[in-house]
FIDO-710306 format. One line per 4 residues: number of its first residue (from 0); their letters; for each residue x, y negated, z of N, C-alpha, C. Coordinates in pm, whole numbers, padded with zeros to 5 digits. Atoms other than C-alpha are relative to their C-alpha. Example, Ala and Ser with C-alpha at 12.3 -4.5 7.8 and 13.67 -1.06 7.14 Angstrom:
2
0 = as = 00089 00119 00000 01230 00450 00780 00090 -00120 00000  -00082 00119 -00006 01367 00106 00714 -00077 -00109 00073
This chain:
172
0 = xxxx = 00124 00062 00043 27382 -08482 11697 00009 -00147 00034  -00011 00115 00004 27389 -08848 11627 -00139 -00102 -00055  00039 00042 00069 27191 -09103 11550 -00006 -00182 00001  -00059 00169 -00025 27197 -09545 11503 -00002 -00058 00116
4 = xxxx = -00010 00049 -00101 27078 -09617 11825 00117 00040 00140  -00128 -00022 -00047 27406 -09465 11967 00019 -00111 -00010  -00055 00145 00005 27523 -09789 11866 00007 -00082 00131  00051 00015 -00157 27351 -09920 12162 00097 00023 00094
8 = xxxx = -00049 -00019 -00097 27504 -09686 12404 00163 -00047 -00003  -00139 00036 00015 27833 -09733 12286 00056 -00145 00044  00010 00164 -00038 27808 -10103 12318 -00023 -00028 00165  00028 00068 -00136 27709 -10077 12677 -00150 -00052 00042
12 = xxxx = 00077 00098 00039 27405 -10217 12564 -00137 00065 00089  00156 -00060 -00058 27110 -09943 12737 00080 00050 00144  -00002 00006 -00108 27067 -09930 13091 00069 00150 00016  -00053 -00120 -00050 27125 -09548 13102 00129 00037 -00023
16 = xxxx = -00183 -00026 -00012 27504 -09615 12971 00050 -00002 00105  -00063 00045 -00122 27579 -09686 13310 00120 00143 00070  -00053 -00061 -00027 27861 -09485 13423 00102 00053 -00125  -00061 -00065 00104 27961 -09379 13101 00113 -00075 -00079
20 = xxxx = -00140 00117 00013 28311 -09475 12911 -00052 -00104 -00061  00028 00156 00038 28320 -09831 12802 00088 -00009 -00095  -00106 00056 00102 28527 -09876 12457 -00017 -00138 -00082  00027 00114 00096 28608 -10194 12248 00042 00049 -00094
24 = xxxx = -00129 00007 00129 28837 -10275 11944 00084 -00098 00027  -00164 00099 00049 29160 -10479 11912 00033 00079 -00135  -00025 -00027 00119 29175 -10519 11592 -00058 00118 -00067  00087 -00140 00068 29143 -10156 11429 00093 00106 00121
28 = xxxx = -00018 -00086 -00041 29220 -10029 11735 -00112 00076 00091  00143 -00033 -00045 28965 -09808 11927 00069 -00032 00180  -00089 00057 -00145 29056 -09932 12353 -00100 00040 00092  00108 -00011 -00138 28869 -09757 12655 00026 -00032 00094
32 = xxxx = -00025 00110 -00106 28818 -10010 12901 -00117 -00002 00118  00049 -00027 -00158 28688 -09818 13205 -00158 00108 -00041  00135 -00102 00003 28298 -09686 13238 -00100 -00172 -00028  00075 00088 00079 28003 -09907 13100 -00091 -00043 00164
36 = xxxx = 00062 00056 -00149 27817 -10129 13441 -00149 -00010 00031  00148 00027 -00006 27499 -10154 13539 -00084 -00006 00140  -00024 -00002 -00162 27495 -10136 13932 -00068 00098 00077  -00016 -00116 -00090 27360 -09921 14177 -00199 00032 -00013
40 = xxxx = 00139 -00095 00015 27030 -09713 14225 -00140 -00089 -00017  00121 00141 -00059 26796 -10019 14335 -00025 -00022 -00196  00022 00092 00116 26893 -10202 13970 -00020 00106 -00115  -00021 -00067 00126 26880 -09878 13757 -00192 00054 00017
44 = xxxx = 00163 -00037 00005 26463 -09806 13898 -00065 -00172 -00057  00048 00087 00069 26429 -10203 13858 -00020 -00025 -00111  -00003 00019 00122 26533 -10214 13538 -00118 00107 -00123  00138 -00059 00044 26223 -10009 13455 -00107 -00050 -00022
48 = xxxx = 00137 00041 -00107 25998 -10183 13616 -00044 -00096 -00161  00162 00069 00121 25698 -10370 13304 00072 -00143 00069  -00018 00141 00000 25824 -10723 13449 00154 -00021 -00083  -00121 -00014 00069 26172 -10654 13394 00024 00015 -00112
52 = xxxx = 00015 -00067 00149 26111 -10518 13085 -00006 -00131 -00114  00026 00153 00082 25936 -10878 12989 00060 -00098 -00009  -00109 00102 -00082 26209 -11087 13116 00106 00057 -00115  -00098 -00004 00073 26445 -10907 12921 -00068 -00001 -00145
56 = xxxx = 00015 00037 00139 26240 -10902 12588 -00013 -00154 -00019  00045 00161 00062 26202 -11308 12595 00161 -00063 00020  -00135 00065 -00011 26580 -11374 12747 00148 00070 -00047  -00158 -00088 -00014 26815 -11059 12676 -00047 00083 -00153
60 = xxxx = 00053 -00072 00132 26623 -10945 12308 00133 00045 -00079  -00118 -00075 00053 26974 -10924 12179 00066 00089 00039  -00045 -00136 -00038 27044 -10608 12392 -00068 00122 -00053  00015 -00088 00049 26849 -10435 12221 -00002 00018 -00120
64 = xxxx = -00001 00049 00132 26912 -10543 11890 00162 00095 -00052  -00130 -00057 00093 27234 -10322 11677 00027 -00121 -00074  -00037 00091 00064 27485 -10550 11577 00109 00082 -00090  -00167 -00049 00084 27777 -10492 11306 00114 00013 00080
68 = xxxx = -00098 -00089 -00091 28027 -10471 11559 -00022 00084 00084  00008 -00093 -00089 27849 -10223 11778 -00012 00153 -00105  -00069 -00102 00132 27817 -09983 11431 00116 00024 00029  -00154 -00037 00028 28187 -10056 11388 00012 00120 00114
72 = xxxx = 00030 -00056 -00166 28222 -09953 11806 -00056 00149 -00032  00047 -00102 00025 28011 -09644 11723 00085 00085 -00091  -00057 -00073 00081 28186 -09553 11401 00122 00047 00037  -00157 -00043 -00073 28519 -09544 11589 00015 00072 00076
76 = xxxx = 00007 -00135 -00139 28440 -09328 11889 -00028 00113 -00115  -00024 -00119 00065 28360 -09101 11619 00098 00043 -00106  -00105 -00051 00073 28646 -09101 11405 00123 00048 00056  -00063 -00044 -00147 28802 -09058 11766 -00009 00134 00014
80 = xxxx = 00065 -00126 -00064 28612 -08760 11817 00061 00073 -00103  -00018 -00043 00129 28671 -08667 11451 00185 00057 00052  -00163 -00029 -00032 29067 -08684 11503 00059 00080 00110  -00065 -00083 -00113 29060 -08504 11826 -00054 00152 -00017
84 = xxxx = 00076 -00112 00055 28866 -08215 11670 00113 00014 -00058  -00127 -00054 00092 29162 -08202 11392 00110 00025 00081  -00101 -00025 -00073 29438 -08198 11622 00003 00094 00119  00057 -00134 -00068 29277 -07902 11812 -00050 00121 -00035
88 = xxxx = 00031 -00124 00053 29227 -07725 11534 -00133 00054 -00054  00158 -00064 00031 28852 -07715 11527 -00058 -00088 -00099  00089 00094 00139 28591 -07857 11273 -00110 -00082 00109  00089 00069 -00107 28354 -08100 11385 -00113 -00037 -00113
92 = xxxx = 00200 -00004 00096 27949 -08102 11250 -00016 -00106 00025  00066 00117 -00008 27774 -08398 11234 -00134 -00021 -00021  00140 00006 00002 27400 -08406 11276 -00090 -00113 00024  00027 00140 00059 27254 -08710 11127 -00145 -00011 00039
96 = xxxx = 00174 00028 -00002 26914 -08853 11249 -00059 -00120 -00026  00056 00151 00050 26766 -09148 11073 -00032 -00075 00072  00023 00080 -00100 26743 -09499 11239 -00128 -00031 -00110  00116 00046 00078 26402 -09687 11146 00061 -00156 -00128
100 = xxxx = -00094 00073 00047 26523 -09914 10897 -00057 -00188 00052  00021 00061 -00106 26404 -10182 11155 00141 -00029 00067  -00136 00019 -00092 26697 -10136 11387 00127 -00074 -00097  -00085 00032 00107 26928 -10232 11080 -00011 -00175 -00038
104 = xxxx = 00056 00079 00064 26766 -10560 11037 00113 -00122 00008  -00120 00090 -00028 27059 -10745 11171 00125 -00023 -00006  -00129 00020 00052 27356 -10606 11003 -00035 00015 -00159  -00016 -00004 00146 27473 -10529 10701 00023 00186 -00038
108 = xxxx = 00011 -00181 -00025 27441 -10132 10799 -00128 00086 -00092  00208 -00059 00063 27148 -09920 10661 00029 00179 00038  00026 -00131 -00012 27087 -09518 10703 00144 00066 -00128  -00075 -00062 00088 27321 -09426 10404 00151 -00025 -00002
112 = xxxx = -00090 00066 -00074 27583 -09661 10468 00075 00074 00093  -00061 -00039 -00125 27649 -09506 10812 -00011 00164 -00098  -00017 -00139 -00008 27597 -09131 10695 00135 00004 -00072  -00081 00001 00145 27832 -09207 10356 00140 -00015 00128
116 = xxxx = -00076 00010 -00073 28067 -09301 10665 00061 00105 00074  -00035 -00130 -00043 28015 -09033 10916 00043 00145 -00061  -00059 -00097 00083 28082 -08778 10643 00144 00001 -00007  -00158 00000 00045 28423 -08909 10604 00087 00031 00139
120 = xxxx = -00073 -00003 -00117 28492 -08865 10976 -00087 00192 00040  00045 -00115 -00075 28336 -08483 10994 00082 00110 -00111  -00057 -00171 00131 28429 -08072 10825 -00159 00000 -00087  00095 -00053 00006 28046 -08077 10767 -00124 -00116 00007
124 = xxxx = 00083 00108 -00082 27729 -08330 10788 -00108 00026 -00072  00141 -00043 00076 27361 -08255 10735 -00040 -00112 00069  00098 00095 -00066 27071 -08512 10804 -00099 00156 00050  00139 -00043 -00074 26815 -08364 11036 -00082 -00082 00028
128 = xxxx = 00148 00099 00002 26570 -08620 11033 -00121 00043 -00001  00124 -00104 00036 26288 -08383 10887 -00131 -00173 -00018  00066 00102 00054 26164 -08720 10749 00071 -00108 -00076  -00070 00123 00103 26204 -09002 10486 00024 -00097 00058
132 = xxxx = -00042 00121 -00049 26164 -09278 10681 -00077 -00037 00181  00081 -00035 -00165 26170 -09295 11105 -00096 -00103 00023  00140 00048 -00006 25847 -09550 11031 -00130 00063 00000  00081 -00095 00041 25678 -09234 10926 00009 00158 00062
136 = xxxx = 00002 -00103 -00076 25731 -08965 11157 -00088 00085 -00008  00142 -00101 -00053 25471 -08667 11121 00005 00005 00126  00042 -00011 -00108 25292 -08677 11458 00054 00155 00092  -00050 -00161 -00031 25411 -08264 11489 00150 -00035 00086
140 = xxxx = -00160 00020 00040 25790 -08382 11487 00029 -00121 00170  -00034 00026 -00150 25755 -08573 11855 -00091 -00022 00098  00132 -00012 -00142 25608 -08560 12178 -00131 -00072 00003  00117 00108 00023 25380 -08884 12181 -00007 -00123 00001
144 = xxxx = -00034 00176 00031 25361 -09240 12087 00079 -00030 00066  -00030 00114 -00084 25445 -09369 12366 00195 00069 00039  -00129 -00070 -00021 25743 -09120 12422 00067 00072 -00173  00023 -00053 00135 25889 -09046 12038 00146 00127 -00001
148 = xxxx = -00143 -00108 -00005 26180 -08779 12165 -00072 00122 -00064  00063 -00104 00074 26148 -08474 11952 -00082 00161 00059  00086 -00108 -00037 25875 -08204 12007 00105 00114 -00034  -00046 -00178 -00027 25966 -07817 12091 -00003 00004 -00207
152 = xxxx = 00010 -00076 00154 25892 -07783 11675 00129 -00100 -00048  -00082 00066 00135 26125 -08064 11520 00159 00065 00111  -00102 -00126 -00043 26409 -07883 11780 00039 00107 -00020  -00031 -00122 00078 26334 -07549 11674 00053 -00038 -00122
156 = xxxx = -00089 00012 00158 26377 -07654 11295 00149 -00122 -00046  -00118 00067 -00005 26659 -07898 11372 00140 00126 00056  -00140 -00091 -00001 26873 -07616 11555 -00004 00143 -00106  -00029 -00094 00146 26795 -07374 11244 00062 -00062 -00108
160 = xxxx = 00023 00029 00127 26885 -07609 11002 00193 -00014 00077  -00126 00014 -00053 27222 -07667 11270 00055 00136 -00022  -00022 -00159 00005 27276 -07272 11261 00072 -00007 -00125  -00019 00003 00150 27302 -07260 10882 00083 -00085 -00004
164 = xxxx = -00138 00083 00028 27555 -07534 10876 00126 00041 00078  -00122 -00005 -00089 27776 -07411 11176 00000 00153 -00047  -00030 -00131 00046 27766 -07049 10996 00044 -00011 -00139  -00113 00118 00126 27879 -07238 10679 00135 -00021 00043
168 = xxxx = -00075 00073 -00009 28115 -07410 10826 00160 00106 00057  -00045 -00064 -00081 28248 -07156 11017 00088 00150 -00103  -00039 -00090 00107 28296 -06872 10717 00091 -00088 -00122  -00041 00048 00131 28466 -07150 10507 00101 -00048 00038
């Protein structure tokens, strides 16, 4: 299950990457260069904290911003993933979840773009979005404003709609 703001993590770019691998590119190559930084317990509750928060939207706004090379970055760990799936024999799903076309505003990326992509790096790829556009979310489909991770219902009908593809995928 994927979706644009991976980009982000991949990049290094959200606080909760911390620990996690750190890849670039050289050239068209994909290069993991250690675990992603962010320092120790103190700076990972600060970095919470409503001041912090304001400090980084007026001086650090481009961390949270998706750029065209953090796509690329993204698209490569998964054609990574993709290739290590084939050479093991197994198939690999891809469960697509629409970015707002907001987040996009600064490349040359868009929602179709990236799927038309990730298709070429999977056995299999459905959108689960369970919407046209993530500006328009039915209220059902996640917890609550302020938190927009998906409710107990858009889970249930996201891992039915995963079922049906990995019992596809799986008979074919």
């Amino acid at each position: 299950v994927t979706f644009p703001v991976h980009a982000l993590r991949s990049a290094c770019k959200k606080v909760y990457s911390n620990g996690t691998p750190r890849y670039s590119m050289k050239g068209n190559v994909l290069v993991n260069n250690g675990v992603c930084p962010y320092g120790n317990i103190f700076h990972r509750v600060y970095s919470k904290s409503y001041i912090n928060l304001l400090i980084k939207d007026v001086f650090f706004a481009n961390m949270k911003k998706i750029s065209d090379s953090d796509i690329v970055l993204y698209l490569n760990i998964v054609k990574e993933i993709y290739a290590e799936s084939k050479s093991n024999n197994s198939k690999l799903l891809i469960a697509y979840i629409k970015g707002s076309d907001k987040e996009f505003l600064d490349t040359t990326w868009s929602n179709e773009k990236i799927s038309k992509e990730l298709n070429n790096y999977s056995d299999a790829f459905i959108d689960i979005s369970l919407y046209k556009s993530k500006d328009d979310i039915p209220s059902k489909y996640y917890i609550h404003e302020t938190d927009m991770h998906p409710s107990s219902l858009a889970n249930k009908l996201r891992a039915q709609m995963i079922a049906i593809e990995i019992k596809d995928l799986t008979y074919n």
